[in-house]
N, C-alpha and C positions, 0 to 999 in steps of 0.2 A: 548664790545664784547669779547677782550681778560679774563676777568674777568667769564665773563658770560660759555666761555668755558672751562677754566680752572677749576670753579664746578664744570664741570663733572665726575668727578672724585679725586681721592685723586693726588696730588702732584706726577709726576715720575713712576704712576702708570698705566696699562695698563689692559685693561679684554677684555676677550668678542670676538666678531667678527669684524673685520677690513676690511674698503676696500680702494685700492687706488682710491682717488676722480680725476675723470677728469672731463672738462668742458662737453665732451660725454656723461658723467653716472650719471650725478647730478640729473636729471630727475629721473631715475631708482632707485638711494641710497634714496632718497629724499621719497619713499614708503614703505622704511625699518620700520621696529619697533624693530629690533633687532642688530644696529648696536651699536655696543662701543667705537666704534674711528676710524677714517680715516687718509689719508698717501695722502702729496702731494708733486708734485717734485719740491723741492726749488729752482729749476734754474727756474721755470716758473711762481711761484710766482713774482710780483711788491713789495717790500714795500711801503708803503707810500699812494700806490694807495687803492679805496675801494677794498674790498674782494665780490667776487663773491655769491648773495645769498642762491645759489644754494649749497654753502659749510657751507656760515654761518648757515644757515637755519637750519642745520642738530642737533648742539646742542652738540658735542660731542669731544672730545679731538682731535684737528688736529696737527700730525705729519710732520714736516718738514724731507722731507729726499730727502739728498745730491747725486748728482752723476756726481761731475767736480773737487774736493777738489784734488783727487788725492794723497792720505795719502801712498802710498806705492812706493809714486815716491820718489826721490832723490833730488831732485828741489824743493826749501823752497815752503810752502804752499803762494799760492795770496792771500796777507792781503784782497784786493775785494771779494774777494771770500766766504773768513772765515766772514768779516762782513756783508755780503748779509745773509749767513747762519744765523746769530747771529739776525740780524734783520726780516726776517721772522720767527723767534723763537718767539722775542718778540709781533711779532703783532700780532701770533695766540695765544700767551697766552698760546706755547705747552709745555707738560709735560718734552718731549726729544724731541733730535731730533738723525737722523741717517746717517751712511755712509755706502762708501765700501772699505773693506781690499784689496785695487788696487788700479793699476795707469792709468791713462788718458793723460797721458803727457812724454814726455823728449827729452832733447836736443832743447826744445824748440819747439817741435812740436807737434800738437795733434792728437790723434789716434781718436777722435771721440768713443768710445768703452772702457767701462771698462776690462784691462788687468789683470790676477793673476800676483802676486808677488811670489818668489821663497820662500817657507818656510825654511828659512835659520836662524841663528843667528843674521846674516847680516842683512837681511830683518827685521825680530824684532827688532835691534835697528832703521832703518829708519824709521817706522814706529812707533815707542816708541816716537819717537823726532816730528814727525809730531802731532800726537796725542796729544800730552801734549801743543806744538803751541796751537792747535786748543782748548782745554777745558777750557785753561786760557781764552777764547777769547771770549766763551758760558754762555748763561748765564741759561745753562738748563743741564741736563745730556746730555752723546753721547754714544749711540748704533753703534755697527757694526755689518757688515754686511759681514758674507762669502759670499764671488763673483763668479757668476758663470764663469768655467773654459773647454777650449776646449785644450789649448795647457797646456801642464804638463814642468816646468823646471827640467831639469834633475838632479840637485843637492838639490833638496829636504831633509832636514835633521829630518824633525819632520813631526808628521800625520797632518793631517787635525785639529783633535780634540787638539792636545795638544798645536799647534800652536796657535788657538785662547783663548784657556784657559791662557796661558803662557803672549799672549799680553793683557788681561783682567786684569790681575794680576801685569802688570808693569804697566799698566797707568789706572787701577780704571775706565775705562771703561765697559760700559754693551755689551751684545750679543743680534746681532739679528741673528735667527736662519732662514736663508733661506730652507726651507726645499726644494723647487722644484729644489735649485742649488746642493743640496745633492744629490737627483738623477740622477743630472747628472754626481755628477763625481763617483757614483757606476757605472753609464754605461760606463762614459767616462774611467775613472780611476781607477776603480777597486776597490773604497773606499767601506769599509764594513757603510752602515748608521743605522744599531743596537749600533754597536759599535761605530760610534762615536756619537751618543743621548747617551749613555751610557755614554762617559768620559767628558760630558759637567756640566758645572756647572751652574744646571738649573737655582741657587738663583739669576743669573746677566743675566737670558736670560729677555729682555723685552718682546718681541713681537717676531711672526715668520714670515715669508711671504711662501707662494705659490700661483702658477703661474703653464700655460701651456706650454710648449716647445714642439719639435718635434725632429724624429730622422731623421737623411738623411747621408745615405752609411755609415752608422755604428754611427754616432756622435749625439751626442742631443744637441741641441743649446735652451737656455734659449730664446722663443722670446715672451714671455705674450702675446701672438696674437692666442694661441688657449686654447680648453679645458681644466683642469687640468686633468691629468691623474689619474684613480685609484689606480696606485700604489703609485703617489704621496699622494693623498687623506688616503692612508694606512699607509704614514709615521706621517701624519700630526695625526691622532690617537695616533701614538707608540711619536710620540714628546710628545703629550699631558698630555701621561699616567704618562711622567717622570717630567711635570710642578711643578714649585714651587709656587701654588697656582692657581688662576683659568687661564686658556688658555686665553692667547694674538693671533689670530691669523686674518693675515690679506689677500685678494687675490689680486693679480693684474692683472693691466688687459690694456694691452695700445696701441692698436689698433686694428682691425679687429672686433668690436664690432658685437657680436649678436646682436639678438630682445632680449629687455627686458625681456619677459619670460627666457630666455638661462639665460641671468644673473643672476636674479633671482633662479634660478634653480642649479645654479655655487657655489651661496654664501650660499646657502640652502645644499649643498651638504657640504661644508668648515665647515659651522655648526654645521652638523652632526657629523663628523668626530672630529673636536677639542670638543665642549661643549654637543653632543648627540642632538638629533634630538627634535622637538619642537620650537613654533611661540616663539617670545618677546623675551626682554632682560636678560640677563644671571641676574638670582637675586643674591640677597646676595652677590654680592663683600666682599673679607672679606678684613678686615685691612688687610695692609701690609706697610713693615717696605718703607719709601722712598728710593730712586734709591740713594742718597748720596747729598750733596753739592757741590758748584763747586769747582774746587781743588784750592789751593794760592801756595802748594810746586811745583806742577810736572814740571812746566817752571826750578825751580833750580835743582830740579833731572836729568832732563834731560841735563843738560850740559855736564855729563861727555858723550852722545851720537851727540855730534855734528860733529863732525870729520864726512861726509858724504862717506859711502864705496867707493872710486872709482870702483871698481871691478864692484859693482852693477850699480853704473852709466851707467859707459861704456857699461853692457848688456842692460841694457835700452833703452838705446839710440841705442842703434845697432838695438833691436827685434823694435823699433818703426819706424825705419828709412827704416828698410826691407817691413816691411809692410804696410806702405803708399808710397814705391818709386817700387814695386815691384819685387825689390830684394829679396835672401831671399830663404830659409833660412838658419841660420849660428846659432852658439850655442850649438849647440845639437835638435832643436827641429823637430818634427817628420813635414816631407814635407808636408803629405798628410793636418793634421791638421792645419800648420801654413798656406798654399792654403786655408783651409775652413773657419779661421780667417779673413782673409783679405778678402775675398768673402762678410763676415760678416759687415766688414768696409765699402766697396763698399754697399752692398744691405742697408743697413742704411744711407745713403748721397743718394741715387737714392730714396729712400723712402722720405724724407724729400723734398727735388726737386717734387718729383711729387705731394706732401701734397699744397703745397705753390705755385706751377706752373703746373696747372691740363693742359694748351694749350702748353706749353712745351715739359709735360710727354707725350703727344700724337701725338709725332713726331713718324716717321716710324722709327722702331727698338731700340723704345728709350732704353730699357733693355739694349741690348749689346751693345750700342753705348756709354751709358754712362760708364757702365762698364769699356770699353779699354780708356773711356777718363779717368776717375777717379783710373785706376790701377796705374799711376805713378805721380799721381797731389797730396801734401800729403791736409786733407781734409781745409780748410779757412773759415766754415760756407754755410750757405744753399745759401746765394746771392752768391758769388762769386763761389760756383758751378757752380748753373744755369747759369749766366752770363759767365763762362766760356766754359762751354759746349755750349751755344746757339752757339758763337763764332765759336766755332769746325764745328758745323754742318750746320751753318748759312745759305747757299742755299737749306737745306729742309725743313727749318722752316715753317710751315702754315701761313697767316694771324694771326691767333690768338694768334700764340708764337709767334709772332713776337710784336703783341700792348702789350704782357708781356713784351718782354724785352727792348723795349723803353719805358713804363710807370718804372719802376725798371730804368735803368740810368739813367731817369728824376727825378724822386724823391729823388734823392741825391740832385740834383742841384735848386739854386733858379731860374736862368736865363739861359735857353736854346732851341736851335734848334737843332735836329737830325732826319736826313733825312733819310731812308730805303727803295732801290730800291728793290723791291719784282720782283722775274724773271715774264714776262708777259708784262712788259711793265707799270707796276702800282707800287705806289710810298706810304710811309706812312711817314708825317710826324708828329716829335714831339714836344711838346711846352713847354715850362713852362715859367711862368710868374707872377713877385712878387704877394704875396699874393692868387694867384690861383692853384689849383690840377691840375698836369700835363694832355694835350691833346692828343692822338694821335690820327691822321684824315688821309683817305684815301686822295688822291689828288682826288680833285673835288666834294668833296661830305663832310656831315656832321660830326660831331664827333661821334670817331664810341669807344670810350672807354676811362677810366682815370685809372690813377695810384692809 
């Protein structure tokens, strides 16, 4: 299969139309006849396991791309991590794979949420030094990815454009150009996005991405859960016009799915806009030079950048610690925003929770409840949410979140009983038992669900 994909295209090269593949859209891609390459999030990928046919099926260059690496944090990359990446590389046979210029992490603690990095010197080299970690480690080219940004740090020393040109240039890395995060920070931040498709260096852009977002009390927040905008769709043109050969561009798209028609209609619009309008595959790919080899020097280059800034550390760890303890904020960064960031942390773990426990989410006021629980808990994953919050609220739990969260404590365990006095006078208990999928059963009555 890796083999088989890899054909599709020359080595490191990209064309065409792109879409991010979810297990929801495989149906809908799967009627395309004019896709070029697909994008999947490599934390969701299994290695080792089969691959879904619905992706194989397709025929077309798949895209690994990252979003837990954490290249912009201070805190050495997780060797797991880089070889999970390295390993879904290998299995899809992909040409690149990609990141984001942010961090997810420090002090130890996860933000759940990709953060900007301060465009600083400072910042170049921790990211110079993370980067170069990670390429020795790849066995494909690595694209980045400007990330979209709500809070602005206030010591900014370099644009938008020259900052990623400048880290393209020290670690031989490609660009991915997000174009939908671009509109945001002309809304958010003021950035001019003529000028910076202008000072980019189209020859190392791979692929672009756009995506829907929305505005709320002045702020756009990247959340691929609606339509793209036409102003974004008017960027994705002015990117195109300045490509260095034919348009890479891809749309994402990762919840709130329309009817396939919508979709349809979405990637039919992306099309237009990058490659002009018309059914089938972009023809004629023309030669183009490979994206490069993997490096052997940049692990010895980057030695003189190991020294980790503490200065940067310590903000890090401050802006991460504010914002899942709900203190905050300190630094310089604007209230109103760092408030809408963390809203953003919260609404993203309440989302997840409700995805994975739909008789939970349907506790009375689950929205604000979880909220005030989840503002000072920092986030542990989607279980120990739920599990924590059920806890909180445990006398308004329904029957039904309630056989969630004893089949969920059961399913850790090989051998157990846990019993659950439901108010009313009525009892659930739970079972597990070697070799058997956990029980829970009303008292007196049949088994009423499993784990």
């Amino acid at each position: 299969m890796a083999e088989r994909l890899r054909a599709a295209g020359p080595a490191g090269r990209l064309a065409g139309l792109g879409a991010g593949w979810r297990p929801e859209l495989g149906a809908v891609l799967a009627e395309r006849s004019d896709l070029g390459f697909v994008e999947v999030i490599a934390e969701f990928m299994r290695p080792g396991t089969p691959l879904p046919p619905t992706l194989t099926g397709l025929g077309v260059p798949v895209v690994p791309h990252g979003t837990r690496l954490s290249l912009g944090g201070t805190e050495p990359l997780d060797p797991s991590r880089v070889a999970w990446l390295a390993a879904v590389a290998e299995q899809l046979g992909s040409p690149l794979v990609s990141e984001h210029v942010a961090f997810v992490r420090a002090g130890g603690v996860e933000a759940g949420h990709l953060l900007g990095v301060p465009r600083t010197r400072e910042a170049l080299g921790v990211l110079a030094r993370n980067i170069a970690d990670l390429r020795a480690e790849l066995p494909v080219p690595l694209a980045l990815e400007n990330a979209a940004s709500v809070l602005a740090w206030p010591d900014d020393e370099l644009d938008p454009a020259t900052f990623l040109t400048e880290l393209a240039d020290r670690t031989g890395a490609l660009l991915l150009v997000d174009v939908a995060n671009l509109h945001g920070d002309a809304l958010n931040h003021g950035v001019d996005p003529l000028r910076f498709l202008d000072a980019l260096p189209w020859e190392r852009v791979a692929y672009a991405h756009v995506a829907g977002g929305r505005v709320a009390n002045g702020i756009y927040f990247d959340t691929h859960l609606h339509p793209v905008a036409p102003e974004v769709l008017a960027l994705v043109g002015e990117a195109a016009a300045r490509w260095s050969g034919v348009p890479a561009v891809l749309l994402e798209r990762d919840g709130n799915y329309p009817r396939a028609p919508e979709i349809h209609a979405e990637l039919d619009a992306v099309h237009a806009a990058a490659l002009g309008p018309g059914p089938g595959r972009p023809a004629g790919r023309p030669p183009a030079a490979e994206f490069g080899q993997r490096p052997v020097t940049l692990r010895q280059r980057a030695v003189t950048l190991r020294e980790t800034p503490v200065t940067l550390e310590e903000r890090q760890v401050t802006m991460v610690a504010d914002l899942v303890s709900g203190r905050g904020p300190g630094d310089g960064f604007d209230p109103e925003r760092f408030e809408a960031v963390r809203g953003t942390l919260i609404d993203k773990r309440r989302a997840a929770v409700a995805r994975c426990w739909p008789e939970l989410a349907a506790t009375s006021d689950f929205a604000s409840r979880f909220a005030e629980f989840a503002r000072t808990r920092p986030p542990a994953g989607t279980r120990a949410d739920a599990l924590g919050f059920a806890a909180t609220v445990h006398d308004r739990l329904g029957p039904g979140a309630r056989r969630e969260v004893l089949a969920a404590r059961l399913s850790s365990r090989r051998l157990a009983v846990i019993v659950d006095r439901v108010p009313g006078g009525r009892t659930l208990i739970g079972l597990r038992l070697p070799l058997l999928a956990p029980f829970v059963l009303p008292t007196g009555a049949a088994a009423a669900g499993g784990g």
